[in-house]
DSSP file (Angstrom, degrees, kcal/mol; ACC not computed):
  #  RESIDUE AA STRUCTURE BP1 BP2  ACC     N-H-->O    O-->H-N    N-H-->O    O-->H-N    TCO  KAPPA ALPHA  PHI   PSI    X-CA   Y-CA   Z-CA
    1    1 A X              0   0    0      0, 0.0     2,-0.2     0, 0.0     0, 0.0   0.000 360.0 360.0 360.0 140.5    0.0    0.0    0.0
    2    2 A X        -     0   0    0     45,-0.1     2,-0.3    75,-0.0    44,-0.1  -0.663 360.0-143.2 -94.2 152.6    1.2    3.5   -0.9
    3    3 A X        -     0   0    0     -2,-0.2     2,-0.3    76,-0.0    75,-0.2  -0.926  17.7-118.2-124.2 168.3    0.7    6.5    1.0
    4    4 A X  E     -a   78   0A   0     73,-1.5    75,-2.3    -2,-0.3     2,-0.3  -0.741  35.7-146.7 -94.6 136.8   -0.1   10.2   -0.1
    5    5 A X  E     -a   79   0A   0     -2,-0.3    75,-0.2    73,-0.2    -1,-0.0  -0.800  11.7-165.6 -97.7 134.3    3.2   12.3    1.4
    6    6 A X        -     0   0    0     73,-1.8    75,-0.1    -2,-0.3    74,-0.0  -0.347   5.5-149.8-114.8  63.2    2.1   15.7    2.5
    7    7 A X        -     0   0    0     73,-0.1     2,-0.2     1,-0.1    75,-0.1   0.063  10.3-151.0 -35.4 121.8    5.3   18.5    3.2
    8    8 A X    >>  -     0   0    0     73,-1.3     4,-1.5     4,-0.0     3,-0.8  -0.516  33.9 -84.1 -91.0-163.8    4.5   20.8    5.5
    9    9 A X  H >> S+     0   0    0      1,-0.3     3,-1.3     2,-0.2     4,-0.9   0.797 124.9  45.1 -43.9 -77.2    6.2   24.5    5.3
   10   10 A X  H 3> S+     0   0    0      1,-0.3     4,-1.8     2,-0.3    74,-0.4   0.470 108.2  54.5 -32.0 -26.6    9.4   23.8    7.0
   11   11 A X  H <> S+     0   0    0     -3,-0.8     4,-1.3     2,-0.2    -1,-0.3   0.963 110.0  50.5 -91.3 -46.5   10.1   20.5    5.1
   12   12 A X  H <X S+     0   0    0     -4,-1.5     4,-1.4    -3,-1.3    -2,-0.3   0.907 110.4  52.6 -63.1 -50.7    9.6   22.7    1.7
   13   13 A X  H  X S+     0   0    0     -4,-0.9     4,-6.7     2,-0.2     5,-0.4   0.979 104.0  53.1 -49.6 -63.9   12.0   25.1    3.1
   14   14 A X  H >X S+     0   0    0     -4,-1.8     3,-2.9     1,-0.3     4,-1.0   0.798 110.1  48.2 -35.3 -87.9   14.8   22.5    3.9
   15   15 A X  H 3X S+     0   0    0     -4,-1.3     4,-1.6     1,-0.3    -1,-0.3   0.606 111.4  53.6 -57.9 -20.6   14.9   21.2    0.5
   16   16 A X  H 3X S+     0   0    0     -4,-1.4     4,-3.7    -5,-0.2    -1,-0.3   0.932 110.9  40.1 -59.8 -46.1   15.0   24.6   -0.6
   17   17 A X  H << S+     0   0    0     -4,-6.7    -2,-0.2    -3,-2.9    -1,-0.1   0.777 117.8  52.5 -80.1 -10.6   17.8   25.7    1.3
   18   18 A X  H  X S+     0   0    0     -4,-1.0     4,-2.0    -5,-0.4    -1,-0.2   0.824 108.5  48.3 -69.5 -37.9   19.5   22.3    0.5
   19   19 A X  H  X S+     0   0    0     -4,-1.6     4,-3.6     1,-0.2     5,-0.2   0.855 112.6  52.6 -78.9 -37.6   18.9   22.6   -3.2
   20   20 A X  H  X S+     0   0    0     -4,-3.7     4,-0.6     2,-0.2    -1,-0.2   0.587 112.7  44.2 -56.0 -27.8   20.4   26.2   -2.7
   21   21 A X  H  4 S+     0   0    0     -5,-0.2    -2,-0.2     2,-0.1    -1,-0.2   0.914 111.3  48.4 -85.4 -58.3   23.5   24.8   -1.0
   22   22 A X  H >X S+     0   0    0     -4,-2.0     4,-2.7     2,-0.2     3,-2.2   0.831 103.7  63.2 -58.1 -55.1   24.2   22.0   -3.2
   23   23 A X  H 3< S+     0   0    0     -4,-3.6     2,-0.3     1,-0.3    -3,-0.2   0.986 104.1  53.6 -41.0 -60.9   23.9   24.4   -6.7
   24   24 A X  T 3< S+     0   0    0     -4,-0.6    -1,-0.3     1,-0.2    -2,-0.2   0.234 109.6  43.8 -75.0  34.8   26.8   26.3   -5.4
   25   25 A X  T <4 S-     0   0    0     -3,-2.2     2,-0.2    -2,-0.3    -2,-0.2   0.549 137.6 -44.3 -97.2 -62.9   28.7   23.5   -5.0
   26   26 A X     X  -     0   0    0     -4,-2.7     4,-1.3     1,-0.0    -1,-0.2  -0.809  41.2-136.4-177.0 136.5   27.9   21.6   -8.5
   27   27 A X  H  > S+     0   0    0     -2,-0.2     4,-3.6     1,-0.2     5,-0.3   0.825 108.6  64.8 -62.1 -34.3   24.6   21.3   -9.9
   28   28 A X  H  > S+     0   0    0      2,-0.2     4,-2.5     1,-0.2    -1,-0.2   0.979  98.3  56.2 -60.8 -47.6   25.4   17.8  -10.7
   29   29 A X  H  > S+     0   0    0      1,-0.2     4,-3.5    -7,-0.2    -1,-0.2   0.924 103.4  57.0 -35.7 -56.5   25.6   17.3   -6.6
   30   30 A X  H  X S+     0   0    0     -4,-1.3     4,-1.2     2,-0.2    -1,-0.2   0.865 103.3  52.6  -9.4 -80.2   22.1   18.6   -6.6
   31   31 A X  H >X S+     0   0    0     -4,-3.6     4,-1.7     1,-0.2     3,-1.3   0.936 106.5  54.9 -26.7 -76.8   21.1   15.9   -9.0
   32   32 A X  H >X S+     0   0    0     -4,-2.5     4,-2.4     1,-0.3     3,-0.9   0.870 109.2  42.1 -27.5 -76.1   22.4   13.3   -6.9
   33   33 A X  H 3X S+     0   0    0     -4,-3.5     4,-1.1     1,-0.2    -1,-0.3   0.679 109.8  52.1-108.2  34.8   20.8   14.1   -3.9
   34   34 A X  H <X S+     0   0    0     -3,-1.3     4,-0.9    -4,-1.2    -2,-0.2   0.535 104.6  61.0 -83.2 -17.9   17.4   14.7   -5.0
   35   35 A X  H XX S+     0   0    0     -4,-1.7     3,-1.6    -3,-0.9     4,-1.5   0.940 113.5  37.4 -79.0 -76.1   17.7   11.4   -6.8
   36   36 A X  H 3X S+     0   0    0     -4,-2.4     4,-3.5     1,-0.2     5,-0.2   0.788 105.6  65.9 -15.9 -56.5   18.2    9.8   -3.2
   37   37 A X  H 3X S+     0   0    0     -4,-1.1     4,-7.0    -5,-0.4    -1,-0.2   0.979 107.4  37.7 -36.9 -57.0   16.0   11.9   -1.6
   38   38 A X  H <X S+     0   0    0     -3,-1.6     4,-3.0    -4,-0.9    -2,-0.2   0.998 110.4  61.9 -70.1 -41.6   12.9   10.4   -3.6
   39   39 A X  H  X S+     0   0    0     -4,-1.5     4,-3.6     1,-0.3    -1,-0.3   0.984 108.1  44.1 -52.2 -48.2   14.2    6.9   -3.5
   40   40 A X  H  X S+     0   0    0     -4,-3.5     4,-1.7    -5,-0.3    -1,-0.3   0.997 109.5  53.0 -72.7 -32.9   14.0    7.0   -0.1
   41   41 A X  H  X S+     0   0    0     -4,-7.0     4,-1.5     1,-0.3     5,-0.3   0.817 108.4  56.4 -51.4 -27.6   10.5    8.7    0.0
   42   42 A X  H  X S+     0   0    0     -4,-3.0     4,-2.7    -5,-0.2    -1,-0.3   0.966 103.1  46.4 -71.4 -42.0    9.7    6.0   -2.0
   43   43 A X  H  X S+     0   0    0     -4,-3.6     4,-1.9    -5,-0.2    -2,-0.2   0.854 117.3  54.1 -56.0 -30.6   10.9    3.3    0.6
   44   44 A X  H >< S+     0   0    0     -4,-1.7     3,-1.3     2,-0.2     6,-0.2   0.942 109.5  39.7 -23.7 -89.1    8.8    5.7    3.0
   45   45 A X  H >< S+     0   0    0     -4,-1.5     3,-0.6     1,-0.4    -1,-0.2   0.827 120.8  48.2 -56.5 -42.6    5.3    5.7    1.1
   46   46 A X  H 3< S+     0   0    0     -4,-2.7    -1,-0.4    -5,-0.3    -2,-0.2   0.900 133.9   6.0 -82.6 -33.3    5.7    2.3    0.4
   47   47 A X  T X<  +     0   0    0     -4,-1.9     3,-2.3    -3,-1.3    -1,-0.3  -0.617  69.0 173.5-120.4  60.7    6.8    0.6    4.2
   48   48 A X  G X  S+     0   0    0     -3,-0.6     3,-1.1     1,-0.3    -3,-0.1   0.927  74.4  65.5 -65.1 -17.3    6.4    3.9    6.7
   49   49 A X  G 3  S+     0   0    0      1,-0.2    -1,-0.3    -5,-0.2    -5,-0.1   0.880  76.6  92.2 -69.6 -25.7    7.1    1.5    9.6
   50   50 A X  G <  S+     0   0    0     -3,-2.3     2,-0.3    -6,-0.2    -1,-0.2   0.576  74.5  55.0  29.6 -81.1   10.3    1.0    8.5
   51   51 A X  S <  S-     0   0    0     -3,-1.1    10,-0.1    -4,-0.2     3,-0.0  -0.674  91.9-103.2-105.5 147.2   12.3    3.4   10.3
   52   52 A X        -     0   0    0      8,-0.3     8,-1.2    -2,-0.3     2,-0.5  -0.347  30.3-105.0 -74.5 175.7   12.1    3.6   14.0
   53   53 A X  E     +B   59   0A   0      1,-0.2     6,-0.2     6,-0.2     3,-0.1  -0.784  42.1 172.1 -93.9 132.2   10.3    6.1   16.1
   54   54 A X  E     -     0   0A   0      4,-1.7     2,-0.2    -2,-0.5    -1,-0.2   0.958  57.8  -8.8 -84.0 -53.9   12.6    8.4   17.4
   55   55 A X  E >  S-B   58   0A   0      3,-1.1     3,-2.1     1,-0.1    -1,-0.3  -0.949 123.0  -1.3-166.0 128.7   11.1   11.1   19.1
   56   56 A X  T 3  S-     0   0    0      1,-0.3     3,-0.1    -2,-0.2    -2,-0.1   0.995 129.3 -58.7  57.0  60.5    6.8   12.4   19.4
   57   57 A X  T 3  S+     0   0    0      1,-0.1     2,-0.4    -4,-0.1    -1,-0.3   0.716 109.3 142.1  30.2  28.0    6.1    9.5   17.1
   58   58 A X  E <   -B   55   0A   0     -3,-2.1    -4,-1.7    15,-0.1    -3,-1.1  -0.809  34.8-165.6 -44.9 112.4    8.3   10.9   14.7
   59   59 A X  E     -BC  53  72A   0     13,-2.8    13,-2.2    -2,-0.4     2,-0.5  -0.735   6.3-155.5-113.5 160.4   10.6    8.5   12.6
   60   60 A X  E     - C   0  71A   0     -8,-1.2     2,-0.4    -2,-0.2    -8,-0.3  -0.989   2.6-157.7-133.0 148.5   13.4    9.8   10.8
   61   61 A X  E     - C   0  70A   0      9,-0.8     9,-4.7    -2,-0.5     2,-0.2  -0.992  26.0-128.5-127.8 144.3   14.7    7.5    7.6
   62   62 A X  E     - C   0  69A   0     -2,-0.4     7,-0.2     7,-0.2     2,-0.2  -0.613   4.8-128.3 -96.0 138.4   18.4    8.4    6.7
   63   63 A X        -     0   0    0      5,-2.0     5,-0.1    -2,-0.2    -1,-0.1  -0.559  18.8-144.3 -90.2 174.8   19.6    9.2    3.6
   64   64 A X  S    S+     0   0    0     -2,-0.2    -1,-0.2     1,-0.2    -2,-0.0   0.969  92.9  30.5 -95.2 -56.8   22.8    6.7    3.0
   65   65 A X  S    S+     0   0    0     -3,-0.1     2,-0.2     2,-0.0    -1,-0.2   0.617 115.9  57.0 -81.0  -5.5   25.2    9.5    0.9
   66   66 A X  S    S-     0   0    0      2,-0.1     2,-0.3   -33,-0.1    20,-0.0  -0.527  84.8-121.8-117.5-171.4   24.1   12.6    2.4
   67   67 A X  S    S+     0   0    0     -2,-0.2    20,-0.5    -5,-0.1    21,-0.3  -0.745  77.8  96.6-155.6  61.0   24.2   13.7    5.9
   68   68 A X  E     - D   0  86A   0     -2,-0.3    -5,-2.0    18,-0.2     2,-0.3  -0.873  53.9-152.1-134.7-175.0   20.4   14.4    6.3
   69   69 A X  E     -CD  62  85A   0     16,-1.8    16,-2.6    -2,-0.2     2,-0.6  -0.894  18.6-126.4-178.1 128.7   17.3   12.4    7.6
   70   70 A X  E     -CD  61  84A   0     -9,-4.7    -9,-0.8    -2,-0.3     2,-0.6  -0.737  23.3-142.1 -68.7  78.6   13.8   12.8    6.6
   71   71 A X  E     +CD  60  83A   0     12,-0.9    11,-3.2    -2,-0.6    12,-1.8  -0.416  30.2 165.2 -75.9 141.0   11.4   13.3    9.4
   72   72 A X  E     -CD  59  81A   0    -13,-2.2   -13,-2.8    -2,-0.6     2,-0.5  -0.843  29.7-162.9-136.9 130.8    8.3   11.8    9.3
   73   73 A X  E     - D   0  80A   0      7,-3.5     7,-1.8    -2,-0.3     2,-0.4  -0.814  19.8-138.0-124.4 103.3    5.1   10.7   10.9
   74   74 A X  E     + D   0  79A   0     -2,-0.5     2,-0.5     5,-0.2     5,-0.2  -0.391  33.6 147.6  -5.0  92.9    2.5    8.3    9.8
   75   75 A X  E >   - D   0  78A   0      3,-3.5     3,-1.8    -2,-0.4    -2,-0.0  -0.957  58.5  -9.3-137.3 129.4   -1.1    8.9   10.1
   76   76 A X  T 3  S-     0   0    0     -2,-0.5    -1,-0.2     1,-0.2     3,-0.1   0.927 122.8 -60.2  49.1  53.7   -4.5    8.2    8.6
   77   77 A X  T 3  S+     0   0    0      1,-0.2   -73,-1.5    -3,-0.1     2,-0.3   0.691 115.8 114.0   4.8  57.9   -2.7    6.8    5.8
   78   78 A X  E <   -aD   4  75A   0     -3,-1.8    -3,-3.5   -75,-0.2     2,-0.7  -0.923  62.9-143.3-140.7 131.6   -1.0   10.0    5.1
   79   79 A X  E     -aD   5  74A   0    -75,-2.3   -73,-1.8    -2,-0.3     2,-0.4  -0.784  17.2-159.3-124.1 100.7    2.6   10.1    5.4
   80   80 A X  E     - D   0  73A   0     -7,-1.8    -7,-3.5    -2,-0.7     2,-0.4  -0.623  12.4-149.5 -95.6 120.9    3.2   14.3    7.0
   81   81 A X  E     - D   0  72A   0     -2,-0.4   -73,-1.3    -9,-0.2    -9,-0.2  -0.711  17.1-175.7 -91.6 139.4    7.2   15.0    6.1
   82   82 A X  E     -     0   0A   0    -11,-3.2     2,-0.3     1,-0.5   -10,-0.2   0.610  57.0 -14.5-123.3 -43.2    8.0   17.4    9.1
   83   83 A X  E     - D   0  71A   0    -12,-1.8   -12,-0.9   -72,-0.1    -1,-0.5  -0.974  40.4-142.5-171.5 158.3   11.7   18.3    8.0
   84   84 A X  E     + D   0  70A   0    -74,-0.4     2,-0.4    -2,-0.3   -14,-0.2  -0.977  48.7 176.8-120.8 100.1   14.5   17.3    5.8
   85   85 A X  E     - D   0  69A   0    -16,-2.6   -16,-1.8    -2,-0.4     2,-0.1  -0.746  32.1-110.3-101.4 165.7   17.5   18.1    8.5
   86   86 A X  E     - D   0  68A   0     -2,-0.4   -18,-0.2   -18,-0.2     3,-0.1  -0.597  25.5-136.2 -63.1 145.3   21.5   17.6    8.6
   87   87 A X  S    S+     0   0    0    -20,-0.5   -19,-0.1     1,-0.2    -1,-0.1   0.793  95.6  45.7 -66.8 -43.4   22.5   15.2   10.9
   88   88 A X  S    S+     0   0    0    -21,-0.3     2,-0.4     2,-0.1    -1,-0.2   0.008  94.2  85.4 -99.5  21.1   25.2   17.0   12.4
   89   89 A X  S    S-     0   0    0     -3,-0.1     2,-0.5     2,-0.0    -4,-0.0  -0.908  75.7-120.4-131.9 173.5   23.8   20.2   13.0
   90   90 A X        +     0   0    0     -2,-0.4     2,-0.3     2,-0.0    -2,-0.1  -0.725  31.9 178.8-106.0 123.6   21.6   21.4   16.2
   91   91 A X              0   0    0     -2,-0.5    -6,-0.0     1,-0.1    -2,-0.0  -0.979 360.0 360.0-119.3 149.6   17.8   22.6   15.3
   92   92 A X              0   0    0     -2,-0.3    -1,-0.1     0, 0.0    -2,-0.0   0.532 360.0 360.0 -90.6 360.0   15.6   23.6   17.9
């Protein structure tokens, strides 16, 4: 079974400021991990239990070459993307 992904604001932001990050580096980077990105959204939509729960029923699934992790909650068969963060940096 698939589920419908919804982004809220913040999650659209991340990927902004990621996509934004990554261009000045090399577009081709870019590519790369936007190709990742969805492959894992796919493993998302498609298994959301997966990943453990980490924190507030919240799971995060890690991408394997980049140094972010999707978080994500399961609901109503609707899968609500909360934030795309870096691993190594502190959000409040």
């Amino acid at each position: 079974m698939n589920f419908e992904s919804i982004f809220r604001i913040e999650a659209e932001q991340d990927l902004e400021d990621i996509q934004d990050y990554y261009n000045n580096i090399s577009p081709s980077i870019t590519d790369n991990f936007f190709n990742e990105f969805f492959e894992t959204m796919h493993f998302i939509e498609g298994e959301p239990t997966l990943f453990q729960v980490r924190y507030r029923e919240i799971r995060i699934a890690p991408l394997y070459r980049f140094p972010y992790g999707i978080h994500y909650k399961e609901t109503s068969g609707k899968i609500i993307i909360y934030r795309v963060l870096h691993t190594k940096r502190y959000f409040k």
